[in-house]
Backbone and ligand atoms as CSV (ligand in chain L), in Angstrom:
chain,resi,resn,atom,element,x,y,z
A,1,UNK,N,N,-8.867,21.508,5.240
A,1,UNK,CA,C,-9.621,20.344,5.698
A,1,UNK,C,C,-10.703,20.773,6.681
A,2,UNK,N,N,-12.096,19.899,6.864
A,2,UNK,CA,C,-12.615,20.207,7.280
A,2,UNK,C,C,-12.811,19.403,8.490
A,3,UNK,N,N,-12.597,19.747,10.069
A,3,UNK,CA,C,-11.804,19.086,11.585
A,3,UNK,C,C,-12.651,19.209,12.659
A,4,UNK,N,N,-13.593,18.452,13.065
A,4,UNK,CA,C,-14.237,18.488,14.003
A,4,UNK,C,C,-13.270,18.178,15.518
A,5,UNK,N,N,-13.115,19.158,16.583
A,5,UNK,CA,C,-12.357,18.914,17.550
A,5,UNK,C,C,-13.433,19.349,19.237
A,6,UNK,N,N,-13.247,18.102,19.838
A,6,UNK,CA,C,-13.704,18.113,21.213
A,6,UNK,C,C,-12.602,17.628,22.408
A,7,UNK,N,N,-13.136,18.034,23.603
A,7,UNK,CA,C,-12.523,17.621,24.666
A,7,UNK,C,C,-13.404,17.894,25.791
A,8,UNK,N,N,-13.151,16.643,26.775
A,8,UNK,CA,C,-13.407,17.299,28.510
A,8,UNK,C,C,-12.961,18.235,29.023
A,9,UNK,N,N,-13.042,18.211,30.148
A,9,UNK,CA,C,-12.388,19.466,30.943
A,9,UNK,C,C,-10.886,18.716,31.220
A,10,UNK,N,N,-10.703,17.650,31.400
A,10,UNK,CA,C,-9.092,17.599,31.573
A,10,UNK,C,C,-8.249,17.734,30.240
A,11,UNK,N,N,-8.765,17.769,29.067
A,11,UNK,CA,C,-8.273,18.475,27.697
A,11,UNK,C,C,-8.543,19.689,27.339
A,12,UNK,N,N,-9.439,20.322,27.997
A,12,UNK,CA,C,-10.307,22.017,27.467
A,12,UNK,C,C,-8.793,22.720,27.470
A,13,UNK,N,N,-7.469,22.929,27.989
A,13,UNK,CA,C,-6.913,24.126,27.768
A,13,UNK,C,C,-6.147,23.760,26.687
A,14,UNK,N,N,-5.729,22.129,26.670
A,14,UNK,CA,C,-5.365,22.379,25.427
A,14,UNK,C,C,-5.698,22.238,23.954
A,15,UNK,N,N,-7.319,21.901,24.536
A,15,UNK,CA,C,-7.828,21.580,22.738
A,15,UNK,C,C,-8.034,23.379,23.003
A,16,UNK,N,N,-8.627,24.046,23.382
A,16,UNK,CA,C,-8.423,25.631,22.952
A,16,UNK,C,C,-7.035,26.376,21.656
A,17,UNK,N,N,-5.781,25.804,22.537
A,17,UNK,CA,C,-4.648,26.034,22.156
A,17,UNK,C,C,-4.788,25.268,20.750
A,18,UNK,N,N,-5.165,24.217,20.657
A,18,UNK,CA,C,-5.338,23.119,18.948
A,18,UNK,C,C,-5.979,23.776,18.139
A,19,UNK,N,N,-7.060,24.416,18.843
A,19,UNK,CA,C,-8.269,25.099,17.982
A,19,UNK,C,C,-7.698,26.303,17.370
A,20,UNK,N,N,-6.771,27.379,18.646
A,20,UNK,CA,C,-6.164,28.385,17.265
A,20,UNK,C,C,-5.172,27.889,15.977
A,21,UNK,N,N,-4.947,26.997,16.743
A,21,UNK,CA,C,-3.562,26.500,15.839
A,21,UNK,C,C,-3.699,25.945,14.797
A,22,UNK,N,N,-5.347,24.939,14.432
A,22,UNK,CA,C,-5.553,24.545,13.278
A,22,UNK,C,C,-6.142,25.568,12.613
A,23,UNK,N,N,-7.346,26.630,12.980
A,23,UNK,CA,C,-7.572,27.428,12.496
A,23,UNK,C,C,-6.513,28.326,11.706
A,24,UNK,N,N,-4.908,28.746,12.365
A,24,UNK,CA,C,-3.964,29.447,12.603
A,24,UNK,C,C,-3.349,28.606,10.648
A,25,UNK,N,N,-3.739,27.206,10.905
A,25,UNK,CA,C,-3.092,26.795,9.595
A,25,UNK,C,C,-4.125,26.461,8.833
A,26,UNK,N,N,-5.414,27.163,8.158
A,26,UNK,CA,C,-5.973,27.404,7.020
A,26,UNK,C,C,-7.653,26.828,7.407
A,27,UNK,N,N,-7.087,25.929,8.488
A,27,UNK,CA,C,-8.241,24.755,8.591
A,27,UNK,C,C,-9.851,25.048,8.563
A,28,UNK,N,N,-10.816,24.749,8.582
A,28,UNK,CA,C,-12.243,25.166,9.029
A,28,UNK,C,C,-12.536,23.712,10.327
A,29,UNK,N,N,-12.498,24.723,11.363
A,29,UNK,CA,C,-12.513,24.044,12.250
A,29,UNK,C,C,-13.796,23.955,13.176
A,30,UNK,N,N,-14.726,22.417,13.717
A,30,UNK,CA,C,-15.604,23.095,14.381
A,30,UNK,C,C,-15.339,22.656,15.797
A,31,UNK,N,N,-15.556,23.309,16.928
A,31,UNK,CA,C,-15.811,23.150,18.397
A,31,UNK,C,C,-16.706,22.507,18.832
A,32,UNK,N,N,-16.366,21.068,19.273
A,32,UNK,CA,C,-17.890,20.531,19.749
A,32,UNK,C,C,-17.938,20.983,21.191
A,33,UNK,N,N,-17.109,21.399,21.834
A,33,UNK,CA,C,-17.062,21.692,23.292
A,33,UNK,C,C,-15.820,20.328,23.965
A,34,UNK,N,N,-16.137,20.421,25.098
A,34,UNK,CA,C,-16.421,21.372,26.220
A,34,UNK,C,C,-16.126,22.631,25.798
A,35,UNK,N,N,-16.565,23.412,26.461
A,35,UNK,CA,C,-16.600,25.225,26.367
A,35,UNK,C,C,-16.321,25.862,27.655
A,36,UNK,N,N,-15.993,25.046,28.938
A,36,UNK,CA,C,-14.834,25.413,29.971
A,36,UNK,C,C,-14.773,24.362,30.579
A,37,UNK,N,N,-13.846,24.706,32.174
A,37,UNK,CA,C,-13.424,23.879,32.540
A,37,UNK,C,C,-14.089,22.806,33.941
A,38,UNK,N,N,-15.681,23.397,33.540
A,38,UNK,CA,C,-16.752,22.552,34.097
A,38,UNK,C,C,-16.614,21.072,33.596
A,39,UNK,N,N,-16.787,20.032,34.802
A,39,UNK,CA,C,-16.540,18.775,34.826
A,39,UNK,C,C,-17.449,18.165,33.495
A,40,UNK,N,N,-17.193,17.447,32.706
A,40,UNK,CA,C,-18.257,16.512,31.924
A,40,UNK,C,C,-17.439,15.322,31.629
A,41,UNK,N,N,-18.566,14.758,30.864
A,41,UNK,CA,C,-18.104,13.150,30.960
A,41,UNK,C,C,-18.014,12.660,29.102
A,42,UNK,N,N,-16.792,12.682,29.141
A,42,UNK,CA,C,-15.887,12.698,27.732
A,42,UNK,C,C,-16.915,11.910,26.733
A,43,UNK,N,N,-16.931,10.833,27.057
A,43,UNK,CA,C,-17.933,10.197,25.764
A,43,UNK,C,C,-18.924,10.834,25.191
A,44,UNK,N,N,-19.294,11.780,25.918
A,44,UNK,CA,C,-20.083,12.754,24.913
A,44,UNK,C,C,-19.954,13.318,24.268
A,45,UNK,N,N,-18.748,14.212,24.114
A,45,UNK,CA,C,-17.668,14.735,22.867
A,45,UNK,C,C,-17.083,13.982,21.806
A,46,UNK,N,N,-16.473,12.328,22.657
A,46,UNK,CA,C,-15.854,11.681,21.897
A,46,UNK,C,C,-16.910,11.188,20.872
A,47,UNK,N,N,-18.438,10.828,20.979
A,47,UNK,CA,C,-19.080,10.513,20.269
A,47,UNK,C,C,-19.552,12.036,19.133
A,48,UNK,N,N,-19.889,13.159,19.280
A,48,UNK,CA,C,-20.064,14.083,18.400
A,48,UNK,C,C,-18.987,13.701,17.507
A,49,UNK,N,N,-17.841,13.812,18.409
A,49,UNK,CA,C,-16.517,14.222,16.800
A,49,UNK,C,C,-16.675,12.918,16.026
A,50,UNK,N,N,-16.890,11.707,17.139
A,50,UNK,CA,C,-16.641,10.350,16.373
A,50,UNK,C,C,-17.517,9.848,15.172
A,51,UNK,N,N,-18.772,10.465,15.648
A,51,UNK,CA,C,-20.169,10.681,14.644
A,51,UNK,C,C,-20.065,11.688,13.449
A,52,UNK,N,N,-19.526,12.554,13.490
A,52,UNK,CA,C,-19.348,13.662,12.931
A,52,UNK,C,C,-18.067,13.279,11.397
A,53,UNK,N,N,-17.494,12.581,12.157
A,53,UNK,CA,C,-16.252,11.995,11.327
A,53,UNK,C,C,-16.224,10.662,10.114
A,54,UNK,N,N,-16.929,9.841,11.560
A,54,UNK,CA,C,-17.552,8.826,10.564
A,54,UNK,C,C,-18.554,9.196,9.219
A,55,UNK,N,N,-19.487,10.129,9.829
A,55,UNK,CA,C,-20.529,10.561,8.370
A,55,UNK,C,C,-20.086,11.377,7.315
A,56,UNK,N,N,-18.879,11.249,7.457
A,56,UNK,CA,C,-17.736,12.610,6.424
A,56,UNK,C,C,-18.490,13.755,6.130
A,57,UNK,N,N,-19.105,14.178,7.129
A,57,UNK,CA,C,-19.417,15.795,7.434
A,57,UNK,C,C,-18.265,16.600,7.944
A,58,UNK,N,N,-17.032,15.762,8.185
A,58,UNK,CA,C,-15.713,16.405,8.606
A,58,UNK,C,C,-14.485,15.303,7.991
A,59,UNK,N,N,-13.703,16.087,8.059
A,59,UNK,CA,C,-12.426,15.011,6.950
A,59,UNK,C,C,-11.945,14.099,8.139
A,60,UNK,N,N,-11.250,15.228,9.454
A,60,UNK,CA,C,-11.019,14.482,10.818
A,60,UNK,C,C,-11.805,15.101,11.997
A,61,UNK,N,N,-10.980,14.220,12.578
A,61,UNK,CA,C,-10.981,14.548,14.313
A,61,UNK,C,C,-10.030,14.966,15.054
A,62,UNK,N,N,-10.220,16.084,16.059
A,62,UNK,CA,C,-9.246,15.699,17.280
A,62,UNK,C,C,-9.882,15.871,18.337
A,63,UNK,N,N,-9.188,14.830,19.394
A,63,UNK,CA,C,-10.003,14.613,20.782
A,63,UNK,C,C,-9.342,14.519,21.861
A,64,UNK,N,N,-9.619,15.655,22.788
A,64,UNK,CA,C,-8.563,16.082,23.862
A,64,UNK,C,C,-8.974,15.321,25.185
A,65,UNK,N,N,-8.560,14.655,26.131
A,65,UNK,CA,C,-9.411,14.372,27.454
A,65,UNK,C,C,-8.112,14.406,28.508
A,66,UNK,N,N,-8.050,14.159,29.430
A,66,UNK,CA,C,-6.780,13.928,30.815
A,66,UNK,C,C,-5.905,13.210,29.885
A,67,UNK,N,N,-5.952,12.090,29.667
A,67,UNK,CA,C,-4.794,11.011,29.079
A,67,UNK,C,C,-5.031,10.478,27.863
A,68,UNK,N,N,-6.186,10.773,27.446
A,68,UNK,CA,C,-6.309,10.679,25.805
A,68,UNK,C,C,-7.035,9.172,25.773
A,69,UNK,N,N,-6.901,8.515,26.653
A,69,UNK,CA,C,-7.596,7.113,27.005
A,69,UNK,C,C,-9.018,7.116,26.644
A,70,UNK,N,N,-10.085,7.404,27.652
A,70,UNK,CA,C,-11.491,7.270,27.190
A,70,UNK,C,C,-11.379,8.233,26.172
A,71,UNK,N,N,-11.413,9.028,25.453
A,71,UNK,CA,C,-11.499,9.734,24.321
A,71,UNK,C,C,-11.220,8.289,22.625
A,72,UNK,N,N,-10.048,7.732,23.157
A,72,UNK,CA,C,-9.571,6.914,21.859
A,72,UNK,C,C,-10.423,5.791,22.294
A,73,UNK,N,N,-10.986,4.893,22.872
A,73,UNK,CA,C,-11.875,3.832,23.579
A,73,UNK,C,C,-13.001,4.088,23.587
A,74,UNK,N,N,-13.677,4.993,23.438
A,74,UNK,CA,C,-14.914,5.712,22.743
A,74,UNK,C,C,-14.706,6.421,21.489
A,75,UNK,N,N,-13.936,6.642,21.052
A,75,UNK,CA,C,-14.297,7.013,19.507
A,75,UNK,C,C,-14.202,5.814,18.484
A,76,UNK,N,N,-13.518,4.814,18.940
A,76,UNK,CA,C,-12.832,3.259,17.746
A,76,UNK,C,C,-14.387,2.719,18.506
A,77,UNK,N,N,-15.320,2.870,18.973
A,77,UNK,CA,C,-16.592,2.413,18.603
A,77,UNK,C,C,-17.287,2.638,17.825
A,78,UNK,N,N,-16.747,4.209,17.345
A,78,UNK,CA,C,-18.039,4.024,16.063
A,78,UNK,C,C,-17.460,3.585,15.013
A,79,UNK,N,N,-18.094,2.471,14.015
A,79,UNK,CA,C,-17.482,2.464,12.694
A,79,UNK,C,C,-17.381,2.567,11.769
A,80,UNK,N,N,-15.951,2.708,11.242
A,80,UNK,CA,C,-15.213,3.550,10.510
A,80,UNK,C,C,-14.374,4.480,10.928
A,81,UNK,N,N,-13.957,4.464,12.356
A,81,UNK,CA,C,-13.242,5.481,13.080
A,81,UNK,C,C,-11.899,4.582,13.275
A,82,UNK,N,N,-10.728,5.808,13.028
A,82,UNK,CA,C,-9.652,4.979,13.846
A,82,UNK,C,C,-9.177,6.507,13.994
A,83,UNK,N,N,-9.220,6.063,15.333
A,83,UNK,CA,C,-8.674,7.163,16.359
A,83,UNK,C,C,-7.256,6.270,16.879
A,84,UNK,N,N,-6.562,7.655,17.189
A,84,UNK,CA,C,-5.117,7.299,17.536
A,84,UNK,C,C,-4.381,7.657,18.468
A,85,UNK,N,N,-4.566,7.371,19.695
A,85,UNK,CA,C,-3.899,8.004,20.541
A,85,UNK,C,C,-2.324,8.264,20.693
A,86,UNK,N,N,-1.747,9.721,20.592
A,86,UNK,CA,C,-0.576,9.748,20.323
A,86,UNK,C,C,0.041,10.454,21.173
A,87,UNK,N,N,1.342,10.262,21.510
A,87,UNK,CA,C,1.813,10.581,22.905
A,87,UNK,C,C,3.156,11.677,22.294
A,88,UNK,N,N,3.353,11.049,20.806
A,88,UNK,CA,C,4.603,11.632,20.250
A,88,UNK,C,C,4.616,11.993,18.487
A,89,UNK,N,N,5.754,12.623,18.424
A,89,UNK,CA,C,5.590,12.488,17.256
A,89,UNK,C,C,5.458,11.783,15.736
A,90,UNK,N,N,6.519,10.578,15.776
A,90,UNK,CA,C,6.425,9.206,15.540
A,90,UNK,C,C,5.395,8.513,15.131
A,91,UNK,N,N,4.508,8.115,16.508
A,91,UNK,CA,C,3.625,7.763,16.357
A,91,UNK,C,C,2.284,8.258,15.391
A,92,UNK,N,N,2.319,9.738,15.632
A,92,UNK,CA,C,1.275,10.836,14.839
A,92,UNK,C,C,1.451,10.400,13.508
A,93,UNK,N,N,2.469,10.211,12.952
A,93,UNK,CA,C,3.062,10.227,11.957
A,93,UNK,C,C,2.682,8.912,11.072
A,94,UNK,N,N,3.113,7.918,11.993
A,94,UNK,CA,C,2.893,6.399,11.698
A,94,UNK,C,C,1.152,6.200,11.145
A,95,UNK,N,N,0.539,6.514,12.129
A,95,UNK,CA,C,-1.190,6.378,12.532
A,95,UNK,C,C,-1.361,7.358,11.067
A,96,UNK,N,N,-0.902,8.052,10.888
A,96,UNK,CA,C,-1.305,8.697,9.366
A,96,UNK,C,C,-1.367,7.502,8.146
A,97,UNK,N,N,0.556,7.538,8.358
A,97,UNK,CA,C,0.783,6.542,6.611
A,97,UNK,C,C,0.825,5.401,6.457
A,98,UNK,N,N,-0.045,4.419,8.029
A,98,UNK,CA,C,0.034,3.389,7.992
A,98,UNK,C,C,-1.453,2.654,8.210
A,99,UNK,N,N,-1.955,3.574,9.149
A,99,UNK,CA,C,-3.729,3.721,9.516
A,99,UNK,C,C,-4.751,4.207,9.013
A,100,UNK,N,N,-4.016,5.647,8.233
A,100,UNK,CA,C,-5.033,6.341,7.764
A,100,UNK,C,C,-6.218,6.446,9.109
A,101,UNK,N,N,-5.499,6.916,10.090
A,101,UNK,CA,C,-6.058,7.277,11.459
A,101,UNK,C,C,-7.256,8.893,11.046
A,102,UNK,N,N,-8.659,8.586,11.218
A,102,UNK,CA,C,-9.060,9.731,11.058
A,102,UNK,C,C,-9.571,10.744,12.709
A,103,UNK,N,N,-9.014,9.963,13.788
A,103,UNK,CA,C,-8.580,10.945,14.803
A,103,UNK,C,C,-7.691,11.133,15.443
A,104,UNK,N,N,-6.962,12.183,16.204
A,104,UNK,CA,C,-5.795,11.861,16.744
A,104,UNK,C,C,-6.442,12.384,18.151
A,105,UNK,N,N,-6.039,11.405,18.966
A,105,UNK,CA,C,-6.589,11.752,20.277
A,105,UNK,C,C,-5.273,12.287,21.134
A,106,UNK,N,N,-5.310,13.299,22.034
A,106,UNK,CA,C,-4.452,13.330,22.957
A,106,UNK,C,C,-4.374,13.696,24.475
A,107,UNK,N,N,-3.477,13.467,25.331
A,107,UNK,CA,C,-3.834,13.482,26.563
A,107,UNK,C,C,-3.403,15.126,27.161
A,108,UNK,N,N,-4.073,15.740,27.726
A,108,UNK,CA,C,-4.004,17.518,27.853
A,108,UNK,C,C,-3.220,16.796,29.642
A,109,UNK,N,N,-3.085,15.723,30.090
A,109,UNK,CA,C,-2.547,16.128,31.508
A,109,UNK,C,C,-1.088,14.979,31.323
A,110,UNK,N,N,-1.064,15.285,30.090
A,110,UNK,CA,C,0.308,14.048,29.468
A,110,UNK,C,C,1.248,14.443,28.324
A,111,UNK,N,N,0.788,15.356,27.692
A,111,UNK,CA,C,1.500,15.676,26.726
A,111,UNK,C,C,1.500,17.186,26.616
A,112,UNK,N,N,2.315,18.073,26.836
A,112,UNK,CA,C,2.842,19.743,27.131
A,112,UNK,C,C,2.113,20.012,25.806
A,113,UNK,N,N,2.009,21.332,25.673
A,113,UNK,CA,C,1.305,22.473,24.749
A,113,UNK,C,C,2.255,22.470,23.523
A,114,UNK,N,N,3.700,22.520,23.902
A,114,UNK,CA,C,4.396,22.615,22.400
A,114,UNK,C,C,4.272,21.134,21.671
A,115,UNK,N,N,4.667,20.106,22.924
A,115,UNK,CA,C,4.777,18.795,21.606
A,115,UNK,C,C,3.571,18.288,21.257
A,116,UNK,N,N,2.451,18.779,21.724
A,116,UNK,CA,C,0.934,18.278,21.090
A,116,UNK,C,C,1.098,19.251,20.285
A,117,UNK,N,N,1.367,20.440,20.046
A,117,UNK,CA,C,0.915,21.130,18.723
A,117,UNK,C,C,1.782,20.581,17.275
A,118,UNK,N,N,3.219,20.346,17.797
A,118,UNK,CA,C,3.963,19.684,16.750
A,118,UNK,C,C,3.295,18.051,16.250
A,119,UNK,N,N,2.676,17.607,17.253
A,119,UNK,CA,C,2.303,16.263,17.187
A,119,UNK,C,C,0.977,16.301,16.236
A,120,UNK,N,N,0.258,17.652,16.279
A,120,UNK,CA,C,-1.044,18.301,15.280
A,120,UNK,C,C,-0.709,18.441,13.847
A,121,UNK,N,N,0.274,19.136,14.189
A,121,UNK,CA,C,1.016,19.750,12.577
A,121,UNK,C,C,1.364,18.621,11.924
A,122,UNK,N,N,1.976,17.296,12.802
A,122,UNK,CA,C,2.673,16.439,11.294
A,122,UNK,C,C,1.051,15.768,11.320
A,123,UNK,N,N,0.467,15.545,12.636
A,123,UNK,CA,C,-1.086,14.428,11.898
A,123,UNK,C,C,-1.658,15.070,10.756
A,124,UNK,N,N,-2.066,16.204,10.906
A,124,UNK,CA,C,-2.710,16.945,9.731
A,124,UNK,C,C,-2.206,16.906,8.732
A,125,UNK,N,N,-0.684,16.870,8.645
A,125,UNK,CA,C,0.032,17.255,6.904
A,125,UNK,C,C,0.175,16.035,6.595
A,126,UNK,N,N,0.194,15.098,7.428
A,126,UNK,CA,C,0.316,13.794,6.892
A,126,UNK,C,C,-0.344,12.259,5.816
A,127,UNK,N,N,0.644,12.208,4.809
A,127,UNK,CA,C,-1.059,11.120,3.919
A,127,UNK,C,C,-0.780,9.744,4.440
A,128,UNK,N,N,-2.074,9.332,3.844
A,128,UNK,CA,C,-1.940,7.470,3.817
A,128,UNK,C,C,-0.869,7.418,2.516
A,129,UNK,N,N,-0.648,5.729,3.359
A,129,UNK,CA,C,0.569,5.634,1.995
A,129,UNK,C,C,-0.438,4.561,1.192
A,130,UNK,N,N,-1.485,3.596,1.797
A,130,UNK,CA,C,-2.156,2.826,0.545
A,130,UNK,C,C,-0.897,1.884,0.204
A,131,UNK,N,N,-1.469,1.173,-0.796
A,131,UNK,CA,C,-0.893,0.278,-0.833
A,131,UNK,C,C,-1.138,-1.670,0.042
A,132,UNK,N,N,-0.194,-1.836,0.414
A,132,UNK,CA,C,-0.769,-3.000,1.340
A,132,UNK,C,C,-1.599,-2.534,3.003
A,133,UNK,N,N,-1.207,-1.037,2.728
A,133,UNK,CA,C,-1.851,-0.600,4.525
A,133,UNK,C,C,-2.989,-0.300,4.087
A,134,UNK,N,N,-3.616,-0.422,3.035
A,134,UNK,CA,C,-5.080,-0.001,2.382
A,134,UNK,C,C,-5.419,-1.197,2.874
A,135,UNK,N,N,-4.887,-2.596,2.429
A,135,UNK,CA,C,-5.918,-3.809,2.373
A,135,UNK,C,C,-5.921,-4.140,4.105
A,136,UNK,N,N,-5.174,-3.771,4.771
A,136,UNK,CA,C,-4.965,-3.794,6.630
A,136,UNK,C,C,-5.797,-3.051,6.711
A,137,UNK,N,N,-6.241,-1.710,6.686
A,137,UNK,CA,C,-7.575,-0.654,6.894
A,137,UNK,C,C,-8.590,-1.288,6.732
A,138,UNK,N,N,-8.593,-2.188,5.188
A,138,UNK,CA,C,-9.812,-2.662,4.744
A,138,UNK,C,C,-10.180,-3.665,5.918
A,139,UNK,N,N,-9.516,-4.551,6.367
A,139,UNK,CA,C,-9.655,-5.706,7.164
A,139,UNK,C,C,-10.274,-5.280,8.579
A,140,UNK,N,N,-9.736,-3.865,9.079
A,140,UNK,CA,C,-10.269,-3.349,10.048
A,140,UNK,C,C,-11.830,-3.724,10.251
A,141,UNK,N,N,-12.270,-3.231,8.942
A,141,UNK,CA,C,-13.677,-2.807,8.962
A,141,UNK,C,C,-14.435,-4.578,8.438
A,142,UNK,N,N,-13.643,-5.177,8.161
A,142,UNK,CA,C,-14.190,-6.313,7.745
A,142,UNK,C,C,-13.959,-7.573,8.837
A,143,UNK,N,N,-14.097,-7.159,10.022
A,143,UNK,CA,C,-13.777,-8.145,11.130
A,143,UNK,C,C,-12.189,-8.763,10.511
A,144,UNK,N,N,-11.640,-8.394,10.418
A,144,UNK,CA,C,-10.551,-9.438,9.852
A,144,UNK,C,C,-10.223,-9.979,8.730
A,145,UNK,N,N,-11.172,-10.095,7.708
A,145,UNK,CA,C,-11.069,-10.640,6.364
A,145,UNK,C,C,-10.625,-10.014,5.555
A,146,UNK,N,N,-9.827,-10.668,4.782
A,146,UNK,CA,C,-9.705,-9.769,3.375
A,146,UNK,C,C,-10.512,-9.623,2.674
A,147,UNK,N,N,-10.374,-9.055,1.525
A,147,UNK,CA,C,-11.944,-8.101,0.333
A,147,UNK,C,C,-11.308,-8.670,-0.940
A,148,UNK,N,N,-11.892,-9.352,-1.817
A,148,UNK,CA,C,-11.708,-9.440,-3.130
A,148,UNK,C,C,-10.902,-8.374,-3.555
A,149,UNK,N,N,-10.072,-8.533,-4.413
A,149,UNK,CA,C,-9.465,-7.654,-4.981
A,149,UNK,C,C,-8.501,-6.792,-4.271
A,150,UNK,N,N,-8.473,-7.179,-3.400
A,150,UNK,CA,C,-7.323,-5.842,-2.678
A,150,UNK,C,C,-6.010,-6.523,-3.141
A,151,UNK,N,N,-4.999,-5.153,-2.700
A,151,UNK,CA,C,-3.577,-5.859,-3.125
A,151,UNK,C,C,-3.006,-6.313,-2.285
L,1,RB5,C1,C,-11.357,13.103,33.773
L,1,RB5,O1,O,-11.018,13.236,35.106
L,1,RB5,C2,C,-10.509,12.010,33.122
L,1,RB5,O2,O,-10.916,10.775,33.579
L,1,RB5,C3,C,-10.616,12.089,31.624
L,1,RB5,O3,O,-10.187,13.341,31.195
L,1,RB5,C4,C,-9.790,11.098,30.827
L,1,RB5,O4,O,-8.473,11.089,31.245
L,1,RB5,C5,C,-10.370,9.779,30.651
L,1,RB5,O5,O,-9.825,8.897,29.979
């Protein structure tokens, strides 16, 4: 897959650690930055990956910041994004086969190095299930309405 991944400086050590790790599992991964642990101001990342994602120049996202908060609250602005902030595994999981979540945001001063990487591994391997969570996706994008024809 092809994974656009950013973070601030309160996510930089562990989107680093994400970055070998998706690379580590086949991925083509790109770095929007941050590129250390100089202060910046997240919406600027969150918008590359969020832009980047939306124009399917990348399949996903991941987006690292302190608590994963402004990262997921700036990326579900652009649309066609559903970013997911995930704290666990469960959830990662859910936001896949129920959202078809195309970011997973997480918090680098909230969630330890091992269970965000496990929390990486199932978002990534994970599909939509479709079905009636197709015509809920659809509604996302349609203020609320349903679409002709859905099931
Ligand atoms: C930066 O200090 C912090 O506010 C940011 O990383 C994030 O937690 C915002 O939601």
């Amino acid at each position: 897959m092809k994974i656009a991944i950013g973070s601030d400086h309160g996510g930089f050590e562990l989107k680093e650690k994400i970055l070998s790790l998706a690379i580590g599992l086949g991925h083509e991964v790109q770095d929007m930055g941050c590129y250390s642990l100089c202060s910046v101001d997240y919406p600027m990342q969150a918008y590359k990956v969020a832009n980047a994602v939306a124009s399917g120049q990348y399949d996903r996202g991941i987006l690292i910041c302190g608590t994963g908060i402004g990262m997921s609250i700036t990326a579900n602005r652009v649309p066609f994004v559903r970013a997911a902030l995930c704290h666990d595994i469960f959830t990662a999981r859910m936001s896949r086969e129920h959202n078809d979540s195309n970011i997973l945001c997480i918090g680098g001063r909230v969630t330890g190095p091992g269970l965000a990487e496990e929390i990486v591994k199932t978002w990534l391997k994970t599909t939509f299930k479709g079905g009636r969570h197709k015509r809920r996706v659809c509604m996302i994008d349609q203020n609320g309405k349903k679409g002709s024809g859905q099931e």
